[in-house]
Every structure is written in C-alpha cells, then in structure tokens.
N, CA and C of each residue as an Amber inpcrd file, in Angstrom:
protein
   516
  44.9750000 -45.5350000   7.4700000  44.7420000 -45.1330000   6.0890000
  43.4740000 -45.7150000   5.5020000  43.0290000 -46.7020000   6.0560000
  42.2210000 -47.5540000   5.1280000  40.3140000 -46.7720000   5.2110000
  40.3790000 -45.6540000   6.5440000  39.3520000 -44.8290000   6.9260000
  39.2520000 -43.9570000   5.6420000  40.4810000 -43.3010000   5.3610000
  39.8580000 -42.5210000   4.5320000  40.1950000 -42.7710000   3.3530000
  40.6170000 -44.1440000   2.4470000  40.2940000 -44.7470000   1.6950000
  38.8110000 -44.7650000   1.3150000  37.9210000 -45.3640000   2.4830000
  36.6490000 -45.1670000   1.7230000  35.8060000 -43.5980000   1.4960000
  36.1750000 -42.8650000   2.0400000  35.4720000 -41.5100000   1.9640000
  35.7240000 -40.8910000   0.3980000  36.5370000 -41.5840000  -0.3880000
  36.9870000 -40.9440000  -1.5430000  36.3220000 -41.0680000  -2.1980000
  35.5560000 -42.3260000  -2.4150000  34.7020000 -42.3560000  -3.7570000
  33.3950000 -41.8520000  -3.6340000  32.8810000 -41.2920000  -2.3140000
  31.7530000 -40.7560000  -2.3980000  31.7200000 -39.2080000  -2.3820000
  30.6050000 -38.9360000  -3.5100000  30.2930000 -37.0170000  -3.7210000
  30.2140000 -36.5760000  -1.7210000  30.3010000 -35.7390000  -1.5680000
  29.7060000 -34.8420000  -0.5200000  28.4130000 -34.4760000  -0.6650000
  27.4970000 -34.4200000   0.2580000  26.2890000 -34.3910000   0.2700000
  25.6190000 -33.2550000   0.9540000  24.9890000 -32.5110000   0.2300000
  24.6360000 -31.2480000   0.3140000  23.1490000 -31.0580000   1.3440000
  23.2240000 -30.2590000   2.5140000  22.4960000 -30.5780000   3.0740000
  21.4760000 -29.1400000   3.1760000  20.2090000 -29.8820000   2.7700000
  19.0480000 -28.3050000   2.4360000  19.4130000 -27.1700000   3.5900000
  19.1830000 -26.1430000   2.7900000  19.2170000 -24.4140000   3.5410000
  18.4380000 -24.9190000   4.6820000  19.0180000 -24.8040000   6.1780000
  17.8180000 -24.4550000   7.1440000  17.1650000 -23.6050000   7.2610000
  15.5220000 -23.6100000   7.3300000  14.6430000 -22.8480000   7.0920000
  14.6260000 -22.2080000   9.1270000  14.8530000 -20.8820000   8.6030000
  14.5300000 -20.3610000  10.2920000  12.6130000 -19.8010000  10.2010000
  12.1130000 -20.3030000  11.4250000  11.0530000 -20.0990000  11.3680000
  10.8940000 -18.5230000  12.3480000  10.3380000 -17.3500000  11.5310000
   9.9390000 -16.4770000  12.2150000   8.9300000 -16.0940000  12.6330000
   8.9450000 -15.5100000  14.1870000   7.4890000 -15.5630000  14.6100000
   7.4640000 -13.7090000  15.1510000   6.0890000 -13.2620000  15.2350000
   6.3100000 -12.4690000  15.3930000   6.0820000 -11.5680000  16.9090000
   6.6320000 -10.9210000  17.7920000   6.3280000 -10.4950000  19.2260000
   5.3010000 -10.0720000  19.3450000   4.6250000  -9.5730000  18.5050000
   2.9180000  -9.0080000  18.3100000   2.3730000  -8.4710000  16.9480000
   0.8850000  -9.1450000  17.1940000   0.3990000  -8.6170000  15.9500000
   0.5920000  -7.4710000  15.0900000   0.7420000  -7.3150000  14.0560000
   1.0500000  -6.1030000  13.1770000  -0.1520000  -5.0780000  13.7910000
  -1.3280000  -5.3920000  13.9010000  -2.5750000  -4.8240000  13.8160000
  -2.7980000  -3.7240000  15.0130000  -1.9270000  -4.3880000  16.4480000
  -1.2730000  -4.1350000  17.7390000  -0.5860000  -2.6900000  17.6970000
  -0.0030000  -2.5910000  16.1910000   0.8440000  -1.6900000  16.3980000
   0.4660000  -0.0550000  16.2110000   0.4670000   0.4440000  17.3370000
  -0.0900000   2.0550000  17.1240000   1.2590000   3.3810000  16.6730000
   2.0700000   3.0600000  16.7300000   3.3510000   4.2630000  16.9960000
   4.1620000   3.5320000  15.1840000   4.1170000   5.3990000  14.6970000
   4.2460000   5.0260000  13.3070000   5.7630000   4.9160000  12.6870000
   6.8150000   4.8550000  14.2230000   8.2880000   5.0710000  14.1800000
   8.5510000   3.6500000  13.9540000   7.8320000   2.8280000  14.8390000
   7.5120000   1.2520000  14.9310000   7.3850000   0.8730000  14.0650000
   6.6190000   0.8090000  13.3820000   5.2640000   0.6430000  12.3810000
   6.5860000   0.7780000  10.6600000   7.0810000   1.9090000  10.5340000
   8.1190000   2.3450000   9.0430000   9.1970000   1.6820000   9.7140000
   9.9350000   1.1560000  11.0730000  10.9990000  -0.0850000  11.4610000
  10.8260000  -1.2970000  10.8770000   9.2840000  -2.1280000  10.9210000
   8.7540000  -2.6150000  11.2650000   9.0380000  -3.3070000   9.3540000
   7.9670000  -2.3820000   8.4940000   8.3000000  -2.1480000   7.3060000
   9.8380000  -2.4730000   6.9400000  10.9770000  -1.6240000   7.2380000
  12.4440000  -2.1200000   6.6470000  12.8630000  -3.1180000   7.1780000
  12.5360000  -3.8200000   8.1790000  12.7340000  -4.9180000   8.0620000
  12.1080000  -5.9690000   7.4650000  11.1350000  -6.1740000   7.6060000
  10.4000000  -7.0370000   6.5530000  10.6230000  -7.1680000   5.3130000
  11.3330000  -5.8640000   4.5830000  11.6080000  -5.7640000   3.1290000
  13.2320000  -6.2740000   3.0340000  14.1010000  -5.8350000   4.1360000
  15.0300000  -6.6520000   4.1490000  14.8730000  -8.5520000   4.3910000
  14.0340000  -8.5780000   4.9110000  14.1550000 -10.0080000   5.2120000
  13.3950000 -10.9340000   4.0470000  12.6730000  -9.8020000   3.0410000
  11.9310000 -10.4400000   1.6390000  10.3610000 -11.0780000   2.4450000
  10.1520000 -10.5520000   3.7070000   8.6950000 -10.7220000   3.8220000
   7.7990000  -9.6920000   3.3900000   7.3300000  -9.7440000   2.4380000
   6.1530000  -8.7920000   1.7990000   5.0550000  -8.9540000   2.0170000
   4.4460000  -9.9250000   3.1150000   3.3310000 -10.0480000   4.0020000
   3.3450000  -9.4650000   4.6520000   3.8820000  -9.3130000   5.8460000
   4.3630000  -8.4900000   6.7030000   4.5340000  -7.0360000   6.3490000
   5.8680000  -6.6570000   5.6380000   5.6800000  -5.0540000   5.2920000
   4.4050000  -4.9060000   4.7540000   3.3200000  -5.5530000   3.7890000
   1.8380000  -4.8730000   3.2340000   1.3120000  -4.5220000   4.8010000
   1.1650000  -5.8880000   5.6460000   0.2620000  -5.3410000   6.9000000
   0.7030000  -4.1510000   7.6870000   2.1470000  -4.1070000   7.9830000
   2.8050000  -2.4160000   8.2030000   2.2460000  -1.4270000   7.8570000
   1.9910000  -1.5450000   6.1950000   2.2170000  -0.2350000   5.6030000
   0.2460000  -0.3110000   5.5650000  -0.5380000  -1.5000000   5.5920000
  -1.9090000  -0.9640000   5.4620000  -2.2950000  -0.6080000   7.2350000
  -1.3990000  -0.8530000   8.9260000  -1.7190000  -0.1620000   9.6030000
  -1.2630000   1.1440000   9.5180000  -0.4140000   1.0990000   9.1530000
   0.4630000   2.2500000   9.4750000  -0.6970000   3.3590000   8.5020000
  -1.2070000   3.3850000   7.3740000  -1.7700000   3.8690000   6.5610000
  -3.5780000   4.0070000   7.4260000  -3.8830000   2.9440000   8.3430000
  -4.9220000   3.4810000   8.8220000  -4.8670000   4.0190000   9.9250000
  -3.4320000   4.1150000  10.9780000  -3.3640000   5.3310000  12.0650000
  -3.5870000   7.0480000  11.4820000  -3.4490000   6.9350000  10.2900000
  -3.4850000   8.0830000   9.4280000  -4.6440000   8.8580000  10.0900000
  -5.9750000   7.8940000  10.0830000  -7.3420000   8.7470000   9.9930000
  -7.8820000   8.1240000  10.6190000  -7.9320000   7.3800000  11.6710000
  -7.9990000   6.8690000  13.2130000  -9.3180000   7.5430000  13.5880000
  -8.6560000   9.1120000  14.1480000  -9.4930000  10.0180000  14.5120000
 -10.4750000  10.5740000  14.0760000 -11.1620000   9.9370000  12.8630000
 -11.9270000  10.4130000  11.8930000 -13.3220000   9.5960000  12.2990000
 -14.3070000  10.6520000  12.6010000 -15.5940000   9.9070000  12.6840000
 -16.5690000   9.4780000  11.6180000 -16.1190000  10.2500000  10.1630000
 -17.0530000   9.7730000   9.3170000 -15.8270000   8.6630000   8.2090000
 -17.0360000   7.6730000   7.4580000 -15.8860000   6.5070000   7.5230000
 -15.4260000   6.8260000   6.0000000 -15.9200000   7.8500000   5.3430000
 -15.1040000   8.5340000   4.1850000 -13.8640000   9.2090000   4.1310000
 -14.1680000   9.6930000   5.4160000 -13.2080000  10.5380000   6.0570000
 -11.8720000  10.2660000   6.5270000 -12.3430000   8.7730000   7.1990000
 -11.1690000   8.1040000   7.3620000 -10.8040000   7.2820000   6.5150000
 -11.0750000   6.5850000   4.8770000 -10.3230000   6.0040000   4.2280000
  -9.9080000   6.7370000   3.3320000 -10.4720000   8.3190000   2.7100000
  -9.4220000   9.0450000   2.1360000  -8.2380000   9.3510000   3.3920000
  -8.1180000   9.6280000   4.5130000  -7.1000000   9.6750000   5.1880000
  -5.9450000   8.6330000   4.9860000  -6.5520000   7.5110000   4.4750000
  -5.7990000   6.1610000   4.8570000  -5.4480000   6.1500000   3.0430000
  -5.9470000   6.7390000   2.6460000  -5.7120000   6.7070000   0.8320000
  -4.8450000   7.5460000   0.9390000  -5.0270000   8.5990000   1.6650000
  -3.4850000   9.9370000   1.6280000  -2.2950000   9.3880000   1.8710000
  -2.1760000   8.5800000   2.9510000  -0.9590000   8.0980000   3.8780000
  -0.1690000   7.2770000   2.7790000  -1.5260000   6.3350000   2.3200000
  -0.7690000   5.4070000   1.5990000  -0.0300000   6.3530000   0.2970000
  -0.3100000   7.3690000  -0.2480000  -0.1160000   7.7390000  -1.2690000
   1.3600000   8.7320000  -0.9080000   1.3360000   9.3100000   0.4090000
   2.7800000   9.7210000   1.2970000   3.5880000   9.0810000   1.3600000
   2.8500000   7.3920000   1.8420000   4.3660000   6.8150000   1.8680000
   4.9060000   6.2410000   0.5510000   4.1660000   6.1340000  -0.2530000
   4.7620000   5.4490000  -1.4680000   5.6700000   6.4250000  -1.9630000
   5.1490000   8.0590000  -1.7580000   6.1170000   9.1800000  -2.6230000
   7.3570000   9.1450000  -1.7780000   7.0480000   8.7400000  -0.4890000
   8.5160000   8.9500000   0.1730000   9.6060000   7.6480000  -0.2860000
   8.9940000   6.6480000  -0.4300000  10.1350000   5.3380000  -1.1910000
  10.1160000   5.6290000  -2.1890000   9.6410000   6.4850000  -3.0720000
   9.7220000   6.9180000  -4.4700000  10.7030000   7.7810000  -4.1720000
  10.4440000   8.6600000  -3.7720000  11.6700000   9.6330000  -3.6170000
  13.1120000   9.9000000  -3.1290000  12.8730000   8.7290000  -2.1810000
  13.6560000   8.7930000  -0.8990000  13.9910000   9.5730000  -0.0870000
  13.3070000  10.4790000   0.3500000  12.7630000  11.1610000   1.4960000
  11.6710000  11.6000000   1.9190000  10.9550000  12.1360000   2.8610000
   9.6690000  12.2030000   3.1030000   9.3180000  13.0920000   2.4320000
   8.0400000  12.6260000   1.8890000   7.4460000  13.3850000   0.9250000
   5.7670000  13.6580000   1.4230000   5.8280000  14.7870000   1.4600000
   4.2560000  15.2300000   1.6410000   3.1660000  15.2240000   0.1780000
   1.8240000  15.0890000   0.4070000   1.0800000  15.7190000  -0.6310000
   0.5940000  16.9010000  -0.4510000   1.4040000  17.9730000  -0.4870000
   0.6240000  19.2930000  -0.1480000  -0.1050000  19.5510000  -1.0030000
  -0.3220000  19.4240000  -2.2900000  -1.1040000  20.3050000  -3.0700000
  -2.3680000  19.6600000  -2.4830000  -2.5900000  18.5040000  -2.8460000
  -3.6120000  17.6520000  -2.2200000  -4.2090000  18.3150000  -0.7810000
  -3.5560000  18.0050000   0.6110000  -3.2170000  18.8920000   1.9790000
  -3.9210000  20.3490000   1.7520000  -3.7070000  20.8100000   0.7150000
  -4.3200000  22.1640000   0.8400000  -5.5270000  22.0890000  -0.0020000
  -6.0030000  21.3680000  -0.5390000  -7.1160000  21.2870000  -1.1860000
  -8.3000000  20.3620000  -0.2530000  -7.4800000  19.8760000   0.2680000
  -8.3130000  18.9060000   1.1780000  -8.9150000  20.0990000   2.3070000
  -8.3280000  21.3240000   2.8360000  -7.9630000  22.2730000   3.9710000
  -9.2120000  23.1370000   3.2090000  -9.4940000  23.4320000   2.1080000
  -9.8790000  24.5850000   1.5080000 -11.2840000  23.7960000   1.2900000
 -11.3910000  23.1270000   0.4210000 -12.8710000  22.0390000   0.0830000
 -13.1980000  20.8400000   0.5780000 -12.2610000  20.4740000   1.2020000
 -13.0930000  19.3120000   1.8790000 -12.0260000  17.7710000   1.2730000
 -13.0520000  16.5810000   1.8100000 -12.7640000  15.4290000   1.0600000
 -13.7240000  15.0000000  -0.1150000 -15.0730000  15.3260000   0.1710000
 -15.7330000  15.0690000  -0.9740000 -15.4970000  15.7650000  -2.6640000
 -14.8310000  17.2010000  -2.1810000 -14.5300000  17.7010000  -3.1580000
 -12.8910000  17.4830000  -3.7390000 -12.0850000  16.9410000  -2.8850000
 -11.0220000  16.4490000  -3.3320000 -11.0740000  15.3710000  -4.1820000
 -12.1400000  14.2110000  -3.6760000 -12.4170000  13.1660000  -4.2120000
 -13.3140000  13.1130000  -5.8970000 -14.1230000  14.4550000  -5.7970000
 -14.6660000  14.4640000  -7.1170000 -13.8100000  15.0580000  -7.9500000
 -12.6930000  15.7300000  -7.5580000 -11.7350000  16.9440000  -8.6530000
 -11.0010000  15.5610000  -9.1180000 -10.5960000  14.2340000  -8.4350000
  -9.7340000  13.1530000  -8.8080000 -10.6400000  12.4410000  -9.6860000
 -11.8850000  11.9240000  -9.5530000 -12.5300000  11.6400000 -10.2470000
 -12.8190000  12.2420000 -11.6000000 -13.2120000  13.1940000 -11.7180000
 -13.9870000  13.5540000 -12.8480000 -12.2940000  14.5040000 -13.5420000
 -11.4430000  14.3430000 -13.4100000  -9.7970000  14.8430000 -14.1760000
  -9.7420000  13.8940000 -15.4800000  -9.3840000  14.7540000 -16.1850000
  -9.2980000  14.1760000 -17.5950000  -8.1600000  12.7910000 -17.3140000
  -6.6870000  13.2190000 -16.7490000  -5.5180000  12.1500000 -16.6080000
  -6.0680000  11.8820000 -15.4990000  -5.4120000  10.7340000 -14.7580000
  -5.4830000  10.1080000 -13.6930000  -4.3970000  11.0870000 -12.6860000
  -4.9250000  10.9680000 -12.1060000  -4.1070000  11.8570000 -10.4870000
  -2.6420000  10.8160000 -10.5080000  -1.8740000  11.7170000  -9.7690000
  -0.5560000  10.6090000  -9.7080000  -0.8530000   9.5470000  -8.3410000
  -1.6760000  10.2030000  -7.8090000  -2.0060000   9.1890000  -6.5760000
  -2.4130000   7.7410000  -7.2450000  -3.1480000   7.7660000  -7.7730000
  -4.0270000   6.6300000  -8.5820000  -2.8020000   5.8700000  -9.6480000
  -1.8500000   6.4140000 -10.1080000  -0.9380000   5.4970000 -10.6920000
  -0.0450000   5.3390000 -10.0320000   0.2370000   6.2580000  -9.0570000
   1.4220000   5.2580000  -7.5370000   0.8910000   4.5540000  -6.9490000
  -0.3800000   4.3610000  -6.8630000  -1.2830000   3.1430000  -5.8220000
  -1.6140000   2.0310000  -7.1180000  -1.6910000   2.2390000  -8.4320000
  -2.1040000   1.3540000  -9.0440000  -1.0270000   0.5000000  -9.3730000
   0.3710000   0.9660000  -9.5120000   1.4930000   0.4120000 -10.0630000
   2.0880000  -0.2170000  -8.6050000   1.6060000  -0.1460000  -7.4580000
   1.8810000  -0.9830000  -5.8440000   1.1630000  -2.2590000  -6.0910000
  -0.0230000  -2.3060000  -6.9530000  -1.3660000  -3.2630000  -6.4240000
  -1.5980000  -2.8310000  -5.3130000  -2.3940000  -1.0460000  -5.1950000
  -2.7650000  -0.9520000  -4.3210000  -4.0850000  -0.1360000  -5.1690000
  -4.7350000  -0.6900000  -5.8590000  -5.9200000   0.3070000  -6.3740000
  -7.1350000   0.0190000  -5.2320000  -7.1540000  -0.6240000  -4.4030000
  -8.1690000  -0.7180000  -3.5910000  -7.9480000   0.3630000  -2.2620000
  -6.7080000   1.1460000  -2.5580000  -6.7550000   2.4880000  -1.5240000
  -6.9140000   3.5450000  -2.1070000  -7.2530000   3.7880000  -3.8000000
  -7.5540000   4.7840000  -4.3690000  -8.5380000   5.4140000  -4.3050000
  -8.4550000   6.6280000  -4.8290000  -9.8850000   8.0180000  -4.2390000
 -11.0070000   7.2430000  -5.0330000 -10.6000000   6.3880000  -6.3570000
 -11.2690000   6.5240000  -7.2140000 -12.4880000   5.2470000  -7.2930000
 -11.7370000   4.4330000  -5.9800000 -12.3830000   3.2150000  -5.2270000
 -13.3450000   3.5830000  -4.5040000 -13.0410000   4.6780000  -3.7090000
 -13.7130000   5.2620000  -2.6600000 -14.7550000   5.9490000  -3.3350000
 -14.9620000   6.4570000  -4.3610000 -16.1990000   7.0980000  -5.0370000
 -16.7820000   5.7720000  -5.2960000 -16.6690000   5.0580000  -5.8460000
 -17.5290000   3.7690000  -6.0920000 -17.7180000   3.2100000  -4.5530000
 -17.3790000   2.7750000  -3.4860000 -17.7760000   2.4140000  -2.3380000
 -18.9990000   3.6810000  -1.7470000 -18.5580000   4.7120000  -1.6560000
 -19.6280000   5.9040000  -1.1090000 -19.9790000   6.3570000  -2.2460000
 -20.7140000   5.8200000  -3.8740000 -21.5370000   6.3310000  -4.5130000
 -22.7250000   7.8010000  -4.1490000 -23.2410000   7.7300000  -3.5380000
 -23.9730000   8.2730000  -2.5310000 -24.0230000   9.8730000  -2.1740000
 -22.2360000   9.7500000  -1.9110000 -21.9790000  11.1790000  -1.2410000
 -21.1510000  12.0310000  -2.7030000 -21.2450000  11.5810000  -3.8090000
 -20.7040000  11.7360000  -5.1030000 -22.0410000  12.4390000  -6.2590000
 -21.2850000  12.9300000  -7.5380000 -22.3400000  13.4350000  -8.3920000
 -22.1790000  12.1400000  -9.3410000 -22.9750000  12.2590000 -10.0010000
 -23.2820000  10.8060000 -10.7100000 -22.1610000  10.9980000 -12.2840000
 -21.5010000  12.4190000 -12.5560000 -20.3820000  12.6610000 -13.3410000
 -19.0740000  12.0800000 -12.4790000 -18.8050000  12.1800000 -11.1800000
 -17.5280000  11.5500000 -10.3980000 -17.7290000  10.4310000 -10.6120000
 -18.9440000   9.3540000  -9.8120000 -19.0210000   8.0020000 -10.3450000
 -18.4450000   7.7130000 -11.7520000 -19.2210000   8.2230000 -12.8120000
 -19.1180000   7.9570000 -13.9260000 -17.5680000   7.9270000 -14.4250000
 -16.7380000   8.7830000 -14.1080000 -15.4440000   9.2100000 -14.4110000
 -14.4470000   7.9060000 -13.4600000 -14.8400000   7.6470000 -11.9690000
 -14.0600000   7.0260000 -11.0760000 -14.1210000   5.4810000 -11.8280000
 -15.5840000   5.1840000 -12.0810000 -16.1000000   3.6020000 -13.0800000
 -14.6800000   3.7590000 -14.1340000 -15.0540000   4.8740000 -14.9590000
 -14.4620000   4.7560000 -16.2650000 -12.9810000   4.4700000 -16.0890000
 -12.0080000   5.0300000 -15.1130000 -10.7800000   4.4640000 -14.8300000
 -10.4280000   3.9590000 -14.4640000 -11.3490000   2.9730000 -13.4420000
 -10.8540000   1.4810000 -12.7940000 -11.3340000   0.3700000 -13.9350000
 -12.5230000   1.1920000 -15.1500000 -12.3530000  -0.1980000 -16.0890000
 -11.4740000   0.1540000 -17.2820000 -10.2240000   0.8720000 -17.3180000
  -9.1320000   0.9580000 -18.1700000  -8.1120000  -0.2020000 -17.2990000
  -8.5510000  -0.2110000 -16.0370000  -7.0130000  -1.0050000 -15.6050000
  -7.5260000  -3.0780000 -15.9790000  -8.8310000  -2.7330000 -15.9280000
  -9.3220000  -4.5860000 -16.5330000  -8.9870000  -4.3090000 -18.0010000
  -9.2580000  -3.5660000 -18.7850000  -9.2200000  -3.3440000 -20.0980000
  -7.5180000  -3.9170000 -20.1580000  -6.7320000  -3.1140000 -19.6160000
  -5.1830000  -3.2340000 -19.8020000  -4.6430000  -4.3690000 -18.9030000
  -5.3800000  -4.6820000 -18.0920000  -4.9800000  -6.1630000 -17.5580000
  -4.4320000  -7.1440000 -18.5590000  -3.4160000  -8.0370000 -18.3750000
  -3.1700000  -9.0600000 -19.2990000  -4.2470000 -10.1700000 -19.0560000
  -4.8280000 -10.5740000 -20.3170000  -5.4110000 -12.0810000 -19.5930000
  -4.8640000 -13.3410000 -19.2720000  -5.3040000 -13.8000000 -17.9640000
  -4.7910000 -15.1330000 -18.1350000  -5.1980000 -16.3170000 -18.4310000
C-alpha cells in the first residue's frame, strides 16, 4: 500500500503531442502525371500542409503548358490551369473554362489577354486567383511581365487593377 500512497499527491503529467516528422519520396517538382500531382494535393490539405499542396497545385498548373514554346504562351497556359483548378474546388467538380478555351481557339493568347485587361470588371479569373493569393498567376500580371507584346491601353488597364488590390490592401 505504501507505493501507491505516494502517487496520490502528485498531478499527472502531460506529455507534449509527438511531432511526426514528414519527409517526402520525391520532389514535388519530379512530379509529371497530373492524377499524382491532384492525390498529391488532397493529401497535403488533409494533413494541413499548405506548402506542399501550393507546390502541387503550382506544378501541376505548369504541366498545363509544358509544351509551349513561346514563354507567354506557356504562363497563360499555367494561368488557365490554375484558374480550372480553383473552379473545380469551387465547384466541386471539374470545371472547365470554355468560354475562355474558345476564345483562346478563335484569337489567340495575346488577344485573350488584352480582352481581360482592358474589361471594365475584372474577369472572374482574376478574383478566383486574387482571393487564393494567387495574383502572381493572373492574365493581368502577365501583361505587365510581357509589356511588349500588349497595347499600351491593356498595360494601362492590367496596372490599373493590380493597383486597386494595394489600394484595398489593409495596412500593416
């Protein structure tokens, strides 16, 4: 008796969460197959790594336009994907941008990119990528990076709506 006499007067002592350390079988960057790649993604979001699912979803978003030799070409590709997959977790099912898809089919990317630009509202692409913290995959980024291949009214219009989102920024 006299053993567990002393165990009485002391609290129980709580011993910290073990931290499991995860490592990963290969680089995100590694990963080419986009079945992988959206696995790859739900788990990470189940497991609350949001490092991980971003690097998913920004390869997975540049197998998009891979095949693309001009490099406009391939980051509106990689601006589309991203803007697919966000409508498909928006929606919850796969969601295409056809209207986009067929405008892209009919005029091009440069002219897709100036009709987003120079639009009175913002495209919904540009507020599903802006409300991710993903404005650095927007069309409207991409006119300011390739100034160049743009009319100096798209610039002007693409400027004017990436400085509404500093304007509406909170300060800190």
């Amino acid at each position: 008796m006299a053993k567990n006499s002393s165990k009485r007067g002391r609290a129980p002592v709580e011993k910290a969460p073990q931290v499991i350390k995860q490592t990963m079988a290969k680089a995100v960057s590694t990963y080419t197959d986009q079945g992988q790649l959206r696995t790859l993604m739900e788990n990470a979001k189940r497991m609350g790594r949001e490092d991980i699912w971003r690097q998913a979803f920004d390869q997975l978003c540049a197998l998009e336009g891979a095949d693309q030799a001009d490099p406009l070409d391939r980051a509106f590709y990689r601006t589309l994907a991203a803007y697919e997959q966000l409508l498909t977790q928006k929606n919850r099912r796969a969601t295409r941008a056809s209207r986009t898809r067929l405008k892209l089919k009919s005029k091009g990317v440069v002219a897709c990119l100036e009709d987003w630009a120079r639009s009175k509202d913002a495209p919904e692409s540009f507020d599903l990528l802006v409300a991710h913290g993903m404005v650095e995959m927007s069309g409207e980024q991409l006119v300011l990076t390739y100034p160049d291949r743009f009319t100096a009214e798209a610039v002007a219009g693409a400027t004017a709506r990436l400085a509404t989102l500093t304007i509406a920024a909170p300060a800190a």
